[in-house]
Structures are given as structure tokens and as C-alpha cells.
C-alpha positions, -999 to +999 in steps of 0.1 A: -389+596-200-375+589-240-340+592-246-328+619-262-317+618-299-282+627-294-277+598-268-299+576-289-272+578-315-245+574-295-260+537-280-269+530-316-230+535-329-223+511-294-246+483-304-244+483-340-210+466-341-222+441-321-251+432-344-227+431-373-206+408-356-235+380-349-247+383-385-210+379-396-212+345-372-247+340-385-250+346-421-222+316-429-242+289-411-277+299-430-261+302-462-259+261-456-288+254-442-319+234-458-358+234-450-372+234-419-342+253-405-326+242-368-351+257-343-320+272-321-307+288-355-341+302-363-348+314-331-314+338-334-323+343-368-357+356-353-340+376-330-321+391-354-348+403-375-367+419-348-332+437-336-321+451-372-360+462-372-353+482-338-322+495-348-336+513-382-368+527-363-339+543-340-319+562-363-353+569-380-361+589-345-326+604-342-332+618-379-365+633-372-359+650-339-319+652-339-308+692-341-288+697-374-260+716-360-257+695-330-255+665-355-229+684-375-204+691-340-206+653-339-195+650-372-227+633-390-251+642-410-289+633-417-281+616-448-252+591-430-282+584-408-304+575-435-277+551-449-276+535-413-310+532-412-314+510-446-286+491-441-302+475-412-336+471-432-312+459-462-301+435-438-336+425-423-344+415-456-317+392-466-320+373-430-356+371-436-346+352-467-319+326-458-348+315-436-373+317-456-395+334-437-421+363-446-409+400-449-411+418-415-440+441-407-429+473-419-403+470-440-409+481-469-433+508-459-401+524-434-378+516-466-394+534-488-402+564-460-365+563-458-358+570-491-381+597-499-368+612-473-335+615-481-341+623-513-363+654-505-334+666-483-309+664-512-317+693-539-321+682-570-296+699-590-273+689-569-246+660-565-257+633-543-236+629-510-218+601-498-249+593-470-276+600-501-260+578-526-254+553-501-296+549-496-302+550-533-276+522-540-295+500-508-329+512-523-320+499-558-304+466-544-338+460-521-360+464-550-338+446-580-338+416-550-377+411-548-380+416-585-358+386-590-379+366-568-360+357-542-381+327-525-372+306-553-334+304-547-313+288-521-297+308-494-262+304-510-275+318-542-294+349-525-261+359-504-241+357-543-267+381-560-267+402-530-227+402-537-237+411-578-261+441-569-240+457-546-215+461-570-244+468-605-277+478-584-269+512-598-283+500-631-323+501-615-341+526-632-361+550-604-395+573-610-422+588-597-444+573-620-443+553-650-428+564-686-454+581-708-443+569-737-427+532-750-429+499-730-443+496-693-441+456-694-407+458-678-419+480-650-427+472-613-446+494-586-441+502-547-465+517-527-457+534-492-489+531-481-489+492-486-464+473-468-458+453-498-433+436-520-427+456-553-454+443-580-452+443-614-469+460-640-479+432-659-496+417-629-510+453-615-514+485-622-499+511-598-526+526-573-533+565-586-531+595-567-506+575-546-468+584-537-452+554-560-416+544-565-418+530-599-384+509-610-370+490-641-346+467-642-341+459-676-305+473-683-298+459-649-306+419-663-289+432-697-259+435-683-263+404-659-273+381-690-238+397-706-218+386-677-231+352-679-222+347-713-191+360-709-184+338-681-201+307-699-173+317-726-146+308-703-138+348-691-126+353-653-148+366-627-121+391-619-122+405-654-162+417-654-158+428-618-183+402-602-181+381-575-153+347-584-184+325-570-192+333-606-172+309-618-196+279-601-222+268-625-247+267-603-246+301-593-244+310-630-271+297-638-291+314-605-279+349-618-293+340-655-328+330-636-329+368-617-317+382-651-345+369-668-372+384-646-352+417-646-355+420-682-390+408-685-412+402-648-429+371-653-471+367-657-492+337-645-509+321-674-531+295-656-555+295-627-552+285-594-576+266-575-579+261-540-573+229-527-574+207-491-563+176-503-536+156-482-510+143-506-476+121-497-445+135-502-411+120-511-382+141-506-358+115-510-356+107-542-328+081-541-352+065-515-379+066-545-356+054-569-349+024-548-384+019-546-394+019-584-363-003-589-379-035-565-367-020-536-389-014-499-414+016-504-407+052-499-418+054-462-383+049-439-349+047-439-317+049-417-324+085-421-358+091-410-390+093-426-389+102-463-426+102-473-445+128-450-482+145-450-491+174-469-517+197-475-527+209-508-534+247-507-542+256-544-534+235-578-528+244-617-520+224-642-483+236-642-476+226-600-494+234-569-486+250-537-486+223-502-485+230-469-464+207-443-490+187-418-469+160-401-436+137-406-402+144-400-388+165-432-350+175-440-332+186-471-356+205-488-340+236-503-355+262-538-343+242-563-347+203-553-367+178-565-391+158-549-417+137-555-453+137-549-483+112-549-522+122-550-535+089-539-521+055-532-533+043-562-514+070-584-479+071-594-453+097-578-450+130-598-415+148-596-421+187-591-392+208-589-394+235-558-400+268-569-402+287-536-404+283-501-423+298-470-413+293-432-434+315-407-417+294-378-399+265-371-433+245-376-443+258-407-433+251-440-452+259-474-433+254-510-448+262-543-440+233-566-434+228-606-447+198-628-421+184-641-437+150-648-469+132-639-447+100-639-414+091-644-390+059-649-360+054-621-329+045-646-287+044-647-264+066-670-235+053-677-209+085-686-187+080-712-152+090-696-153+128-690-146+164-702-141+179-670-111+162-658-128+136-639-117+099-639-113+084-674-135+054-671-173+052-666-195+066-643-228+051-633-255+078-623-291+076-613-314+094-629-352+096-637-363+090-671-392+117-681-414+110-706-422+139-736-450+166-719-470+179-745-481+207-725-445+224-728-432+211-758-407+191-742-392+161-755-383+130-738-358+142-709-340+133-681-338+144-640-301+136-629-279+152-607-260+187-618-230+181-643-241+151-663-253+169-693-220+187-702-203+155-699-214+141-731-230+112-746-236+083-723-255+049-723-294+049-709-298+017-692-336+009-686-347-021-668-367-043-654-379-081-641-383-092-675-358-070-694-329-047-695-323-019-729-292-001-735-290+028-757-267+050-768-277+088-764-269+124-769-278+154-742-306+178-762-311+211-747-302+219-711-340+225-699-332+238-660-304+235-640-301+248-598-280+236-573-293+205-568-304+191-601-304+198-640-330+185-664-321+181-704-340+170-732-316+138-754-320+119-783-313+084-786-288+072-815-301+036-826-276+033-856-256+007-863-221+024-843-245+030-816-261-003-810 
């Protein structure tokens, strides 16, 4: 015997506090978490997901077969419902994500059933209610997240653009289908009958004779690429109305990356090919550093093993995606740097990670970025500081990259966030036979995450500089 809607809701308004207050324990401890996540804090993570899934289908129910007027002598409505409902699917998805794990079954075929659905029970010539605007504002914040491509940033940065589209996710531009007329390149697709991430246009064409939610977020990534420069400019956080987080580079820096692909979604250029090669992988790269320096090999340290075994799942000449086979791993967050070597006879490439994929506790994939075939372990030595740091210099290590014609770049260096806006420093190259120092200027600030920045410099080899 089921239970009947009106008692349904009343449990639901009993137990969803309690859920709010274990992902208000919760959320704080993923945002710090790195790859593979603890196994007890993924297993209540797990849990989670499955009960914010439960919890939506329930108000789901209650707003099919709950009696209007009934509803209204309790004071709700079918729209508050609605609102209930997403925010628990809202939810699903950004727990899914400080974990890295896959979106759940369903979700965004019950989102978007949601939404139409509150939608056709709003008339159109009329002003959207506090439950309807509610669900168009969680709608617009689900879709401008997966445009931005949210496996490619670090929990930290996900919960701080979760902050930024709460407050501008209003800026998403909604249709039934695309425009007729000017550009669709900035348009992306989501299909209810395909429990799927939205898809841009650029990459495929909506499905016709289908019920579509088409969406742009171009003045959405306008507006964020406005706040960053204003911020970059030295304006306070307060002052736009974002999030003071703002004011951390790094987090900058992860709202210009979603602002790009709002304006413009990205496009694969190469071809992948599919792969089974094993490869070694570094994640420590002070332990490789060591290494190209004289020191022991990559393999071990006080920490644990730092050069595991992984299997290649596809390559292109711009990265390759690997799957985890055995070692102990730690550390590994979007973002980082790591190092990877084909065979034993070939030198470590440094790849930056570009996403990350985490089914369960024993399962880890990342999509990785060339950032050089080979590289050179070497010391900066910061000239004093511009941001109120000590006075005298600081020794840094870095990796020397060499130019890559493939992407134009120059000669550049891998180092540690904050070293480029310090100012000119001294390279210091060496080896068993030699040592160079050179004076040199930061070029152009290439990338820049959390956990590393990478800059093109010039060296200065005149006279004052020698």
C-alpha cells in the first residue's frame, strides 16, 4: 500500500532538513579533497547522491497526484514543489562533482521533466511565481554548470561558480529551438529523451522532432569575463556583487576558463585514437625533479609510491586520456601537473590534468594536456617581491619547457602559482659539468589553476643582465 501524497509531503518537509544538514557537514570536507577520494567520504558522498535522487522522485509523485486544493489548505503550491524538487537534483549534481564521479541515472532527464512542467503550468502572459522562478533560476544554473565543463576544475573552484550562477544564472538564454536567424555557434542542446549532459551545437546538431531545451550562455560569460577584469583591475568583490573568493587568483582565473566556453563552447580539432598501452605515471613532481637533478628515481618516497601503472585509453597529439591500473596514488586534483613516461627508454612528459572521472573509490580516469614531450628540472631565483613578500630572494623549482611548435609557444616555464607576477628573476640551469645563470623576464601568462601557472619569458643577455 503507497503512501499517500499528502503524507508523502509532510515526511519529505521532516527529512529534508536533515539532508541539508549532512551536506552542510559534507560539502566543506570535499571541497578539500584530492583524487581518489577517502573511501568512507565517498561512500557518504554515494549515499548522498542516491538520497537527493529519492527525495526529487518524491516531490515529483506528490506533484502529479497531490489534490490542488488540498495542497493550497496546506499552504503550498505545485510550483514550490517543483523548486524542492530541482533543488535536490541541483544538489545531486554538484556532489556528483566534488567527487568526480559520473552524473546519476536520470538526472537530467527528471530535470528537464521538471522544468517543462512547471513551465506549462505557469501561463505565459503571466508573471512567474516565486516556486516557477525558483526552477528556472536552478535550470539555468544546471545547464550554464555543464556548459563550463565542470570535470576540469577542482572541487573548490566548482562550489565558487556555483556561488557566481546563483547570483547571474539568470543571464542563460532559454528556447524551444534554436534562433532562425544570426549565430548558432554559441548554442547548446538538451534532450529529455536522452539522459544526457547538454551538447553543443558546434559538436551536434539538436535531434528534430524532439522536445529540446536549447540555451546560450554568451551574455552570461560577457558579463563573467567583465567581472574578471574588473577584479584583475584591483575593484572589490563586494562592489560587482560576486562572491569575495573573487579576490583569490586562482579562482579568477577558474571563472575566466567557464567564461570562455560560455561565450564560445569549445570544438575538438584532432582525433582520438584508442589506445591500451601501460604508461608510468609521476604525480610527484618534486620527486621527478629530484630525480632529473642526480637524485634516486621517481619510484618511492617517505610518502608512498609516486610512479604508478596506467592504462592508455585513447591518444592525440594534444594529451591522451589514462586509466588508473595499480599503485598507490594521492594528490591528484583538475588542474595539476604530472608527469608521464611511454617507455623506460623515453623521457617523462608533463601533461596538465584537464578532467577527471571516479565511478568508485577504485576507479580513476583523467584526460591529460601536452604540455611538453620533455622538460629540464631548474631553480628561479625571485628578485625581492611585489606582493609584500620578504625582500630578499626566493629560490623556486621549476621545469624548464622547451618552445612547441605545434602551439606557437615559446620557450616557457612550469612553476608553482604566483611566480610570474613577481617579476624578473634569475634561471639557473645546471648540471655535472656546468651551471648558466640568466637573467629573464616573464612573457605571457600561458595557464594558470590552482596548482600551477605556465608563462612564456625572454632571456636578457645584455651587458646589465650578465
Amino acid at each position: 500500500m503507497g503512501v499517500a501524497p499528502l503524507q508523502l509531503l509532510l515526511i519529505l518537509e521532516l527529512f529534508q532538513p536533515r539532508v541539508n544538514a549532512v551536506n552542510t557537514a559534507l560539502k566543506p570536507l570535499l571541497r578539500d579533497a584530492a583524487l581518489p577520494v577517502d573511501r568512507r567520504l565517498r561512500t557518504i558522498a554515494q549515499g548522498l547522491l542516491d538520497v537527493h535522487g529519492r527525495i526529487a522522485a518524491a516531490y515529483r509523485k506528490v506533484m502529479h497526484e497531490a489534490d490542488g486544493k488540498r495542497l493550497q489548505t496546506l499552504h503550498r503550491n505545485p510550483t514550490s514543489l517543483c523548486a524542492l524538487a530541482l533543488g535536490n537534483l541541483l544538489q545531486q549534481m554538484e556532489v556528483a562533482l566534488l567527487v568526480s564521479a559520473a552524473a546519476p541515472p536520470d538526472m537530467w532527464r527528471h530535470a528537464q521533466a521538471v522544468y517543462h512542467w512547471t513551465m506549462a503550468a505557469v501561463p505565459h502572459d503571466s508573471t512567474l511565481p516565486e516556486g516557477a522562478n525558483t526552477v528556472l533560476r536552478q535550470f539555468q544554473t544546471m545547464l550554464a554548470l555543464a556548459a563550463a565543463q565542470p570535470e576540469s576544475f577542482t572541487p573548490a573552484e566548482i562550489n565558487f561558480l556555483l556561488t557566481y550562477l546563483r547570483e547571474h544564472a539568470s543571464q542563460v538564454e532559454l528556447a524551444d529551438a534554436l534562433p532562425t536567424t544570426g549565430s548558432k555557434k554559441t548554442w547548446y542542446w538538451v534532450n529529455e529523451e536522452r539522459d544526457y549532459a547538454p551538447c553543443a551545437v558546434v559538436r551536434r546538431s539538436p535531434p528534430e522532432a524532439a522536445r529540446n531545451v536549447c540555451f546560450s550562455c554568451h551574455e552570461l560569460g560577457r558579463s563573467a569575463l567583465e567581472h574578471v577584469e574588473l577584479l584583475e583591475a584591483g575593484e572589490a568583490p563586494q562592489a560587482l556583487g560576486v562572491d569575495e573568493r573573487a579576490a583569490d587568483p586562482a579562482l579568477r582565473q577558474a571563472l575566466h576558463r567557464a567564461a570562455s566556453r560560455w561565450i564560445l563552447p569549445p570544438k575538438r580539432h584532432t582525433t582520438r585514437r584508442g589506445s591500451t598501452s601501460r604508461v608510468q605515471v609521476c604525480t610527484d613532481l618534486p620527486a621527478l625533479w629530484r630525480y632529473q637533478r642526480g637524485a634516486a628515481p621517481p619510484v618511492a618516497n617517505v610518502l608512498g609510491v609516486t610512479a604508478t601503472n596506467w592504462m592508455m585509453l585513447n591518444e592525440s597529439p594534444g594529451g591522451l586520456a589514462i586509466m588508473h591500473v595499480s599503485g598507490d596514488i594521492h594528490g591528484i586534483t583538475a588542474g595539476s601537473a604530472l608527469a608521464v613516461q611511454p617507455t623506460a627508454d623515453q623521457p617523462w612528459g608533463l601533461y596538465l590534468v584537464r578532467w577527471a572521472r571516479s565511478d568508485n573509490p577504485e576507479h580513476l580516469e583523467l584526460g591529460l594536456e601536452l604540455v611538453a614531450p620533455a622538460a629540464e628540472a631548474v631553480r628561479l631565483v625571485r628578485h625581492g617581491s611585489r606582493d609584500g613578500m620578504a625582500a630578499e630572494d626566493v629560490t623556486i623549482e621549476a621545469f624548464r619547457l622547451p618552445p612547441l611548435a605545434a602551439t606557437q609557444r615559446g620557450e616557457a616555464l612550469l612553476a608553482t602559482p604566483g611566480i610570474h607576477r613577481s617579476g624578473t628573476f634569475t634561471l639557473v640551469s645546471e648540471n655535472a659539468e656546468r651551471i648558466q645563470l640568466t637573467d629573464c623576464t616573464p612573457g605571457t601568462l600561458l595557464l594558470q589553476t590552482a596548482s600551477v601557472e605556465l608563462f612564456e619569458f625572454t632571456r636578457d643577455f645584455s651587458p646589465a643582465g650578465l
